[in-house]
py3Dmol code that shows the C-alpha trace and the ligand (Angstrom):
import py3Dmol

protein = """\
ATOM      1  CA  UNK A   1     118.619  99.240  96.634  1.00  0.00           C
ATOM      2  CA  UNK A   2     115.161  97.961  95.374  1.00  0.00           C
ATOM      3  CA  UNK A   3     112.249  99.985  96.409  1.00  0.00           C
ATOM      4  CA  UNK A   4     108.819  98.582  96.370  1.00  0.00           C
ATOM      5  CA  UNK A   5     105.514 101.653  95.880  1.00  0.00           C
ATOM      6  CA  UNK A   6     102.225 100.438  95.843  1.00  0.00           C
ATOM      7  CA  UNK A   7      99.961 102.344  94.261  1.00  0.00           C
ATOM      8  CA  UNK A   8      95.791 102.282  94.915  1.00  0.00           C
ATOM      9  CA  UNK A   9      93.525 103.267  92.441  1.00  0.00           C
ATOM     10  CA  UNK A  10      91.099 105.215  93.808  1.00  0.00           C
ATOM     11  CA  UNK A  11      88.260 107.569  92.872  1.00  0.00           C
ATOM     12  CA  UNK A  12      89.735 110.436  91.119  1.00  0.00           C
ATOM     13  CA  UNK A  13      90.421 113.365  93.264  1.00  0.00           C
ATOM     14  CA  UNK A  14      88.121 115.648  91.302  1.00  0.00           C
ATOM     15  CA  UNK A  15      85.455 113.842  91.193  1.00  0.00           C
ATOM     16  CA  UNK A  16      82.404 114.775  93.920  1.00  0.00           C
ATOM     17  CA  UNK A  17      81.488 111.299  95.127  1.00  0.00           C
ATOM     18  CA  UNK A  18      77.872 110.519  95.194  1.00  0.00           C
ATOM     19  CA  UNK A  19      76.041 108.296  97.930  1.00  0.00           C
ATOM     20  CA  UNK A  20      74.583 105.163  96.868  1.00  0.00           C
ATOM     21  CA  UNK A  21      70.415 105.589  97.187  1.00  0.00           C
ATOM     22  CA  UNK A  22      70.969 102.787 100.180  1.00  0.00           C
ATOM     23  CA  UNK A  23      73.560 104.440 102.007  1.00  0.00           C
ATOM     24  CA  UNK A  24      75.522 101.486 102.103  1.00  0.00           C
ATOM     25  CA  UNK A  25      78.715 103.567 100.442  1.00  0.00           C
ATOM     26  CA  UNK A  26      79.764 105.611  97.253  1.00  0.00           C
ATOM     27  CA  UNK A  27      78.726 104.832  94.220  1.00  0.00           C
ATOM     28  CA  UNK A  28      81.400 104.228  91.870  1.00  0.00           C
ATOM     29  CA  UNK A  29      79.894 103.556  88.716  1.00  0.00           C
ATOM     30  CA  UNK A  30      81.071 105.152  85.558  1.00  0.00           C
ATOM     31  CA  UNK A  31      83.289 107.105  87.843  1.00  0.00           C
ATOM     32  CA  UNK A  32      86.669 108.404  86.855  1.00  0.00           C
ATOM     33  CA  UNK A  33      89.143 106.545  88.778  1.00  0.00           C
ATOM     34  CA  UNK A  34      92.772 107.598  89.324  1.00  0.00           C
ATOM     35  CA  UNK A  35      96.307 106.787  90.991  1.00  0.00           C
ATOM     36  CA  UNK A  36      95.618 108.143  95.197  1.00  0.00           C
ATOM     37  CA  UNK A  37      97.498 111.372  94.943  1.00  0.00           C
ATOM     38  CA  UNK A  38      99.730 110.511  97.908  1.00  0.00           C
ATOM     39  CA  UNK A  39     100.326 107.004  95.630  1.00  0.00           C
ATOM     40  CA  UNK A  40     102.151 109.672  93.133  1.00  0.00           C
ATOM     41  CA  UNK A  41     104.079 111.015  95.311  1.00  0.00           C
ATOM     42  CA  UNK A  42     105.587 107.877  95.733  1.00  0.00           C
ATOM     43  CA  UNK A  43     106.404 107.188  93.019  1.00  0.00           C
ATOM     44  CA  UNK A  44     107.819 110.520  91.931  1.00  0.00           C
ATOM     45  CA  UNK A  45     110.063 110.296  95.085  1.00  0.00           C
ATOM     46  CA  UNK A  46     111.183 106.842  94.367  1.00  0.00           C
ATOM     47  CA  UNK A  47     112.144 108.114  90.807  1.00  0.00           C
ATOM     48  CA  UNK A  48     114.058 110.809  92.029  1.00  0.00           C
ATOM     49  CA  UNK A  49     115.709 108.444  94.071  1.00  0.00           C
ATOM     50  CA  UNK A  50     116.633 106.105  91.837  1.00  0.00           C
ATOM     51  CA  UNK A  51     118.042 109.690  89.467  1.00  0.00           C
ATOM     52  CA  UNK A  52     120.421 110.285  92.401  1.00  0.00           C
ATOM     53  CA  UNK A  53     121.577 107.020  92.645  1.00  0.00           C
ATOM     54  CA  UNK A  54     120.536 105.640  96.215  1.00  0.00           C
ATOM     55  CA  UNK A  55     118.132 102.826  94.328  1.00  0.00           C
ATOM     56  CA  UNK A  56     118.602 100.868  91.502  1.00  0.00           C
ATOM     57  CA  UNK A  57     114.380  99.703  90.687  1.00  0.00           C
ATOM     58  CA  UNK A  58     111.373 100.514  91.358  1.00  0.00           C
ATOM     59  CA  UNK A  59     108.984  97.839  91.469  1.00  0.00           C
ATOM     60  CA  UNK A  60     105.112  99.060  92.010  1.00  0.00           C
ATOM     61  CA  UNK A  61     102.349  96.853  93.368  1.00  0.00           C
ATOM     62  CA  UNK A  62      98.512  97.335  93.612  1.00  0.00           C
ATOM     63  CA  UNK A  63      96.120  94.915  95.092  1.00  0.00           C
ATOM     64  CA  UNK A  64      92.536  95.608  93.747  1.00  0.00           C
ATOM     65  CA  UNK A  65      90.181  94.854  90.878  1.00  0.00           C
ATOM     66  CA  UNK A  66      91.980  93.934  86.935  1.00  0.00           C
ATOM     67  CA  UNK A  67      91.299  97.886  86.103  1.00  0.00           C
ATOM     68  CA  UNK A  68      94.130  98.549  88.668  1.00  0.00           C
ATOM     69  CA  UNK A  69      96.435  97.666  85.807  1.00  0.00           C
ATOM     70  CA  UNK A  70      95.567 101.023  84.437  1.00  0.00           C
ATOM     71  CA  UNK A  71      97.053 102.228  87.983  1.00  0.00           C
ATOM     72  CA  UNK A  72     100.358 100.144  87.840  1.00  0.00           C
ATOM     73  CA  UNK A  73     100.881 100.953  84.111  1.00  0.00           C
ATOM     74  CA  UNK A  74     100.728 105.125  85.224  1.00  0.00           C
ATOM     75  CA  UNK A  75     103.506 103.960  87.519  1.00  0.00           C
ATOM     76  CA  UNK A  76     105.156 102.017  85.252  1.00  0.00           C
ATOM     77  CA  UNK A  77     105.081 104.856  82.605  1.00  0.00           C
ATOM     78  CA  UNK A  78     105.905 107.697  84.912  1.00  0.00           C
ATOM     79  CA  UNK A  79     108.877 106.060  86.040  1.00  0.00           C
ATOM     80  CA  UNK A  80     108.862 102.009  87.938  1.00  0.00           C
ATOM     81  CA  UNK A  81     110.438  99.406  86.402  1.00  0.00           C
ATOM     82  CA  UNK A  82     107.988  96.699  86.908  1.00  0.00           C
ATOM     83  CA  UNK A  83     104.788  95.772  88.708  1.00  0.00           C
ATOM     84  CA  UNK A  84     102.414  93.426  90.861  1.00  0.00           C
ATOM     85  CA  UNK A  85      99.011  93.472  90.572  1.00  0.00           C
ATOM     86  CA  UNK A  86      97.433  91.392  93.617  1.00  0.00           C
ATOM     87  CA  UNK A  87      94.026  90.974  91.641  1.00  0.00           C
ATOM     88  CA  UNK A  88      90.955  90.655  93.648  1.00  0.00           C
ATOM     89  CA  UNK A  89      87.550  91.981  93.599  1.00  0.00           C
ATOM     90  CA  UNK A  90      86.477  92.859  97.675  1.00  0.00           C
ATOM     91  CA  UNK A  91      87.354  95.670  99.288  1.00  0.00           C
ATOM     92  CA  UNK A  92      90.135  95.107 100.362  1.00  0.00           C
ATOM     93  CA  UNK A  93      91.083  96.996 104.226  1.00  0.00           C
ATOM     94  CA  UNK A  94      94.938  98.281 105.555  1.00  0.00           C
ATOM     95  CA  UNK A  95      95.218  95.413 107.631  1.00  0.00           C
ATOM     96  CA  UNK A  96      95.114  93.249 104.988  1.00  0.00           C
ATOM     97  CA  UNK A  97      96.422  95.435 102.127  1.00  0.00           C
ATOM     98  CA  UNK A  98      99.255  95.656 104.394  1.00  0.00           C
ATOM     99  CA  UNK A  99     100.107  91.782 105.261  1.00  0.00           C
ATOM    100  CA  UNK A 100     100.088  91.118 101.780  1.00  0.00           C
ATOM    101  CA  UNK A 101     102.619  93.982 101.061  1.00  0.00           C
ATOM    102  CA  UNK A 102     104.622  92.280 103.964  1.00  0.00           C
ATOM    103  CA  UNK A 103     104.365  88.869 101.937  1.00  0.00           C
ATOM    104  CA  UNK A 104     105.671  91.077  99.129  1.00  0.00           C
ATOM    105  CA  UNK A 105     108.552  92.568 101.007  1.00  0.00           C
ATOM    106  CA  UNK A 106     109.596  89.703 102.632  1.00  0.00           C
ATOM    107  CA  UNK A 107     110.355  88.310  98.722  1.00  0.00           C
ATOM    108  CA  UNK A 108     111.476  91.307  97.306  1.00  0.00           C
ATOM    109  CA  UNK A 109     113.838  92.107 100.142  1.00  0.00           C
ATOM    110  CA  UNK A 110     113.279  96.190  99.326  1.00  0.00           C
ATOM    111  CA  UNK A 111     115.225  98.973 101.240  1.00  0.00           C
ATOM    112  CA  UNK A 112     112.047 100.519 101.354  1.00  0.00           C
ATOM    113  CA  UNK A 113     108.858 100.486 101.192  1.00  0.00           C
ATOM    114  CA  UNK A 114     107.608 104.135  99.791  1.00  0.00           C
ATOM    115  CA  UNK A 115     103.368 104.489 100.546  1.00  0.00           C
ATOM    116  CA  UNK A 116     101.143 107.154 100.295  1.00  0.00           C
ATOM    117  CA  UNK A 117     100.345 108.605 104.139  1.00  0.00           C
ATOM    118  CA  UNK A 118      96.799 107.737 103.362  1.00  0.00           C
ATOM    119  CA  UNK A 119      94.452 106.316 100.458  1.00  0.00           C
ATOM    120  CA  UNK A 120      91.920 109.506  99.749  1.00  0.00           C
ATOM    121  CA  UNK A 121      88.897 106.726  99.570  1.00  0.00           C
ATOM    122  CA  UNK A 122      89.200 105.241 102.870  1.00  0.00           C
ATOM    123  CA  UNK A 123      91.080 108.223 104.616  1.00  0.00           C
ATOM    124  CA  UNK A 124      92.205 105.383 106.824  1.00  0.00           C
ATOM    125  CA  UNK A 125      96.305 106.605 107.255  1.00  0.00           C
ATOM    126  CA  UNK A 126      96.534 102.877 108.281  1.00  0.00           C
ATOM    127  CA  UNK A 127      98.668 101.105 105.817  1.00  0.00           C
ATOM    128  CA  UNK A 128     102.321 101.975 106.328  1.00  0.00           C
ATOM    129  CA  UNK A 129     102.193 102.190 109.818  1.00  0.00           C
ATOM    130  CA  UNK A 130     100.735  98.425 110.132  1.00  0.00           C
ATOM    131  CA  UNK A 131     103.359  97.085 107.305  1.00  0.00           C
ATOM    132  CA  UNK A 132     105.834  98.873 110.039  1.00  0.00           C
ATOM    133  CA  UNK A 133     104.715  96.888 112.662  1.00  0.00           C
ATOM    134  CA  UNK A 134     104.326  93.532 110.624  1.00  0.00           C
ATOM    135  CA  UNK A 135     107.707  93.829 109.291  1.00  0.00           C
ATOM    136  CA  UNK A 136     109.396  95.014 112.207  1.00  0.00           C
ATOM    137  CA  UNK A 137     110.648  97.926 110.392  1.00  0.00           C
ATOM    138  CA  UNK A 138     111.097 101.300 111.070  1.00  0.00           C
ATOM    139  CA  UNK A 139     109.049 104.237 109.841  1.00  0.00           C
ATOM    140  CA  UNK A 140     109.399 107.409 108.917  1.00  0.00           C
ATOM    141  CA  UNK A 141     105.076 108.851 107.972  1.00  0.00           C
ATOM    142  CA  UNK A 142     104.422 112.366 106.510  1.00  0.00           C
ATOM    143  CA  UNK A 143     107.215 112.747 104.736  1.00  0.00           C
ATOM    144  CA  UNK A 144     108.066 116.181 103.301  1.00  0.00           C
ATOM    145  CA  UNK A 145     111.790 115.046 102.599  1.00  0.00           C
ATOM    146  CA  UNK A 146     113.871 112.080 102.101  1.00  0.00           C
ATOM    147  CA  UNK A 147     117.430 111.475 102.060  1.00  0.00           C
ATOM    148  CA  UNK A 148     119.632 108.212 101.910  1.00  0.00           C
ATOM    149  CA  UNK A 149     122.771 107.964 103.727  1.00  0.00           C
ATOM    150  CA  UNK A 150     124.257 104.801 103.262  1.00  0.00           C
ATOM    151  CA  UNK A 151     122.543 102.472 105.613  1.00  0.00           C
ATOM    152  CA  UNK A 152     120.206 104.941 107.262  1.00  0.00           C
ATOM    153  CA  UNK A 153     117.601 107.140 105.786  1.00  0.00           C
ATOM    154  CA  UNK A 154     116.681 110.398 107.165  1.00  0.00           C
ATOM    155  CA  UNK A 155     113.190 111.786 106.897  1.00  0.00           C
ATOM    156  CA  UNK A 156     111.423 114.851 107.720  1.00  0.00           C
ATOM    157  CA  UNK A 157     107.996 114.875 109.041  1.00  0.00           C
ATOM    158  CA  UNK A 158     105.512 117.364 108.862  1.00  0.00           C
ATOM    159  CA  UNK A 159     104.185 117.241 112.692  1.00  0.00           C
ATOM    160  CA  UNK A 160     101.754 119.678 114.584  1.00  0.00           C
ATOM    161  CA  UNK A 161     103.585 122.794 114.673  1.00  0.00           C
ATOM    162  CA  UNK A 162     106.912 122.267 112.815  1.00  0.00           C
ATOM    163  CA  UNK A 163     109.010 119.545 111.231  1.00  0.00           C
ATOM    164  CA  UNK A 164     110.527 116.622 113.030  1.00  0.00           C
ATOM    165  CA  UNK A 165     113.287 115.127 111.278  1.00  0.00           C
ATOM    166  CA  UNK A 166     114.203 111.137 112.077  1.00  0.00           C
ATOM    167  CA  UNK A 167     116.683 108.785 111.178  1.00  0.00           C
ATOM    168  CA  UNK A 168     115.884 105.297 109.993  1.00  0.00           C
ATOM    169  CA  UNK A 169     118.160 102.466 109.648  1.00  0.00           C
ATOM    170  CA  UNK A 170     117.134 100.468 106.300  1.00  0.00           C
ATOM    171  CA  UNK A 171     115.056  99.254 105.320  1.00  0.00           C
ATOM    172  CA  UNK A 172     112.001 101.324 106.310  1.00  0.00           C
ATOM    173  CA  UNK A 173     108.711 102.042 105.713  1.00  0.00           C
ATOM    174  CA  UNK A 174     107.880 105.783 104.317  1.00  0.00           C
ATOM    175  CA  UNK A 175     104.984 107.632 103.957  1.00  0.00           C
ATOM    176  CA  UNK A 176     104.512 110.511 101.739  1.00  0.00           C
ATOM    177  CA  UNK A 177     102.978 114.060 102.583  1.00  0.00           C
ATOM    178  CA  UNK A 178     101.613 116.385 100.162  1.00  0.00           C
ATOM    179  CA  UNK A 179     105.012 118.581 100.037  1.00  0.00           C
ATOM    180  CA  UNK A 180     107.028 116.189  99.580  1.00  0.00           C
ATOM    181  CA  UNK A 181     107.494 116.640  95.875  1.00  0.00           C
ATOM    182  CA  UNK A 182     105.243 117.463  92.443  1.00  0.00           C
ATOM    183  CA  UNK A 183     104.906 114.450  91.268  1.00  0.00           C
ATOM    184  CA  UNK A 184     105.876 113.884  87.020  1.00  0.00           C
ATOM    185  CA  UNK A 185     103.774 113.572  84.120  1.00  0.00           C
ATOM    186  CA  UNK A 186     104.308 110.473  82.126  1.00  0.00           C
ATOM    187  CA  UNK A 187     105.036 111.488  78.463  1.00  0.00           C
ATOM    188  CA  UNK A 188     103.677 109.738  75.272  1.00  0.00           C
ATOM    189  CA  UNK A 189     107.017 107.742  74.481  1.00  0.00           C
ATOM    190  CA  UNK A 190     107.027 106.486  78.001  1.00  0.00           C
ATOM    191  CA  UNK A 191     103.094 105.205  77.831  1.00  0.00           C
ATOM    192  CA  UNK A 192     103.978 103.800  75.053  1.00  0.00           C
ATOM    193  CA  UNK A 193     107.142 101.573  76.492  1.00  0.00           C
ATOM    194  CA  UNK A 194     105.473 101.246  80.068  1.00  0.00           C
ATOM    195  CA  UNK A 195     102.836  98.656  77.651  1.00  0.00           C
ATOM    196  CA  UNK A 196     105.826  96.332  77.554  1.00  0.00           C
ATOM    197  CA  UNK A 197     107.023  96.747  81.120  1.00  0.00           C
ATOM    198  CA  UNK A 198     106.924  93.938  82.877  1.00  0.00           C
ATOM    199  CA  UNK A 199     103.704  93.292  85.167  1.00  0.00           C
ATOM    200  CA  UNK A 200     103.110  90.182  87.145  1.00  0.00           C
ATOM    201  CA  UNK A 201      99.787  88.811  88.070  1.00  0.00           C
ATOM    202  CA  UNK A 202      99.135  87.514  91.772  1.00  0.00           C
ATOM    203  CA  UNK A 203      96.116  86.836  93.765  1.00  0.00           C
ATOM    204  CA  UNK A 204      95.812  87.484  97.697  1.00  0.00           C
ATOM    205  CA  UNK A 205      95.691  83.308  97.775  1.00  0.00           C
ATOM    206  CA  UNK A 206      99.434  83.292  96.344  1.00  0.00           C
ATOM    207  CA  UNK A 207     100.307  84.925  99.752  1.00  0.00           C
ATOM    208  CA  UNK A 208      98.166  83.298 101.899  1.00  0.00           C
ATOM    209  CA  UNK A 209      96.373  86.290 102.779  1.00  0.00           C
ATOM    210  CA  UNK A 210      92.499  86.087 104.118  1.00  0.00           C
ATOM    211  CA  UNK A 211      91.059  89.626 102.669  1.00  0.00           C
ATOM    212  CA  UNK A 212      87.724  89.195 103.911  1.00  0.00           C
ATOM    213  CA  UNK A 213      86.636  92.616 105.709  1.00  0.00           C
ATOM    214  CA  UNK A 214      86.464  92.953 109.571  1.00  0.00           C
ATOM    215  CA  UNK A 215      84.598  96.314 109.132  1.00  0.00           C
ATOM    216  CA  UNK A 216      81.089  96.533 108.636  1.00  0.00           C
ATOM    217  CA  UNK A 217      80.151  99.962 107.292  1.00  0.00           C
ATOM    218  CA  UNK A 218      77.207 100.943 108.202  1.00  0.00           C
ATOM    219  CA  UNK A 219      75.670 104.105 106.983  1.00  0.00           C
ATOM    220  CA  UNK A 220      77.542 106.423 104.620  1.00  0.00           C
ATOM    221  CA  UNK A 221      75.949 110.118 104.198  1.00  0.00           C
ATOM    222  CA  UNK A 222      76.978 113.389 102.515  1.00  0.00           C
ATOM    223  CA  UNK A 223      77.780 116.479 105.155  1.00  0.00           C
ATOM    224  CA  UNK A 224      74.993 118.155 106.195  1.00  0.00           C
ATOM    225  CA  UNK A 225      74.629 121.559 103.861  1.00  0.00           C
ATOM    226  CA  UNK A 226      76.277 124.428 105.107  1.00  0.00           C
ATOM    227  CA  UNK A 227      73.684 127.324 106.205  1.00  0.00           C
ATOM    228  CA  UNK A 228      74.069 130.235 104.545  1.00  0.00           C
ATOM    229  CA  UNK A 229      75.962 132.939 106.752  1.00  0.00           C
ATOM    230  CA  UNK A 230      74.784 136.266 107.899  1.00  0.00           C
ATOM    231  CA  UNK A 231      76.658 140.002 107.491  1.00  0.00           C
ATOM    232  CA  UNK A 232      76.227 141.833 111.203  1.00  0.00           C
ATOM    233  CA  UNK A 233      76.855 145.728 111.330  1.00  0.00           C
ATOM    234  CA  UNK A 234      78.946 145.712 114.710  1.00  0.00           C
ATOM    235  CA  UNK A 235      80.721 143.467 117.182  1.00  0.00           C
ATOM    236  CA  UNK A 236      77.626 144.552 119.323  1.00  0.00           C
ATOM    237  CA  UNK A 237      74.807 142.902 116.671  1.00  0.00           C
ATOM    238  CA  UNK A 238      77.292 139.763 116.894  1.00  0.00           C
ATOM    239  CA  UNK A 239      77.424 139.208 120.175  1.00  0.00           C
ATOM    240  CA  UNK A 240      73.542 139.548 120.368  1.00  0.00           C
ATOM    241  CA  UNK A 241      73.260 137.466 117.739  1.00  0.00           C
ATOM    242  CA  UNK A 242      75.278 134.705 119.289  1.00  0.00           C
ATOM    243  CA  UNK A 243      73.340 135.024 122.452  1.00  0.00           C
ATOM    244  CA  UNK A 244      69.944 134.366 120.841  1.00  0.00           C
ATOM    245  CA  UNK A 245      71.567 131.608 118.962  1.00  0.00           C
ATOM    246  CA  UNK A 246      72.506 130.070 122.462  1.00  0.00           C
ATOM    247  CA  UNK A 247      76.196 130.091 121.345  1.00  0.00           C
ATOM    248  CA  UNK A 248      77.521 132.629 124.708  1.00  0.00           C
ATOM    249  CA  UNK A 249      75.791 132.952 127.685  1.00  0.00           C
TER     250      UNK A 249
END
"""
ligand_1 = """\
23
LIG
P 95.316 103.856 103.776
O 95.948 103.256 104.982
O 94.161 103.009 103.230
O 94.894 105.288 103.969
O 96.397 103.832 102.593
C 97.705 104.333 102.769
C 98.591 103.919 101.611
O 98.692 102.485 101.562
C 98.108 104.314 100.208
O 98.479 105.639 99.905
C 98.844 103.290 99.342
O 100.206 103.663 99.161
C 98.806 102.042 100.211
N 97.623 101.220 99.875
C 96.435 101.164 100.533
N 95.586 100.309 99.915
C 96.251 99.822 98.832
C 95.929 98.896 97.785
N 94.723 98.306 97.714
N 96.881 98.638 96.849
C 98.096 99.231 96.914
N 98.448 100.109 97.857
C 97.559 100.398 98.817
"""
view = py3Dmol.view(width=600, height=400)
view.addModel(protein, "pdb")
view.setStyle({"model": 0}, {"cartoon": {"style": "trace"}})
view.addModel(ligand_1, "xyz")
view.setStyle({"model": 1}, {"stick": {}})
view.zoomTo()
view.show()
């Protein structure tokens, strides 16, 4: 079984994002950019599934600016066999991130299709569930673990309150939550050989896909600052206090 991962590179997860002076979004120059952390967890799992024998290759795909080579060639080096970069410069939204992927699919015939539950940029949790829906396929989202059984996957779902376990038949769509696994870290020898991996070079055009963005964002500002909090000597003092703040009657 083939599984297909794509990977977005994203601002790195330790980085504090800073507002462009206009508003109009974060500014992401000279910024450390990185593999989405969910996008690792992808991988990782796809890995391990390919160590236990349920898939045979791992092919990774990004669709984003040339620098998301660096993204595909982490994948390639912690583990996938080869890669797709869908090169374009917008910004490029789930909806149509995820009709290209479905362009993708529908070549590469996967058994699955392993995402991240969401891309930590865009928070949008969109993706997987719309390549679902596109495809036809089922899906299992939140993952926490992931077992093949012949035909049929089974997945457990972290869900308010509990785990939900469901049974796909292949192929499917996954998304990965944070439990799910810890996700590998590539060694030297394998940077070095993931260089000559092979990565193929695409363009939304080559799938027919419009990317042009339906969103309009419109003003992007950090949280207001938290006020510093007060110490009160009894639970008498707090409810005063909250009733000359206006917070209980
Ligand atoms: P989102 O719906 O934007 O929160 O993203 C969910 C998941 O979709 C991510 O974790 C990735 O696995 C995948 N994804 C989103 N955008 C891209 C992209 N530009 N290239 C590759 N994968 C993507």
């Amino acid at each position: 079984m083939k599984l297909l991962v794509p990977v977005k590179r994203v601002i790195d997860y330790n980085v504090k994002p800073r507002i462009k002076s206009d508003g109009s979004g974060v500014d992401l120059a000279n910024v450390k950019m990185s593999m989405n952390p969910f996008d690792e967890i992808a991988v990782e799992e796809a890995i391990r599934l390919r160590e236990k024998g349920a898939a045979t290759e791992i092919v990774a795909v990004s669709i984003g600016p040339a620098k998301a080579q660096e993204t595909l060639r982490t994948a390639l080096a912690m583990g996938a066999d080869r890669a797709i970069l869908v090169e374009t410069d917008a910004e490029v939204e789930p909806l149509a991130v995820a009709k290209i992927l479905a362009k993708i699919a529908e070549e590469e015939q996967p058994g699955m299709v392993i995402l991240g539950k969401q891309a930590i940029d865009d928070d949008s949790n969109q993706t997987g569930q719309m390549l679902a829906a596109l495809l036809g396929w089922a899906q299992g989202t939140f993952a926490s673990k992931v077992e093949v059984d012949g035909e049929q996957v089974s997945v457990t779902r972290e869900v308010d309150g509990g785990l939900e376990t469901v049974k796909l038949k292949l192929p499917a769509i996954v998304t990965t939550d944070l439990r799910l696994n810890e996700p590998r870290y590539a060694s030297l020898p394998n940077i070095m050989k993931a260089k000559s991996k092979p990565l193929a070079q695409k363009s939304p055009d080559d799938y027919g896909v419009d990317v042009a963005p339906r969103l309009t964002t419109t003003n992007v500002r950090e949280p207001s600052k938290r006020e510093a909090g007060i110490k009160v000597a009894s639970v008498d003092e707090l409810i005063d206090r909250l009733k000359t703040m206006g917070v209980v009657g």
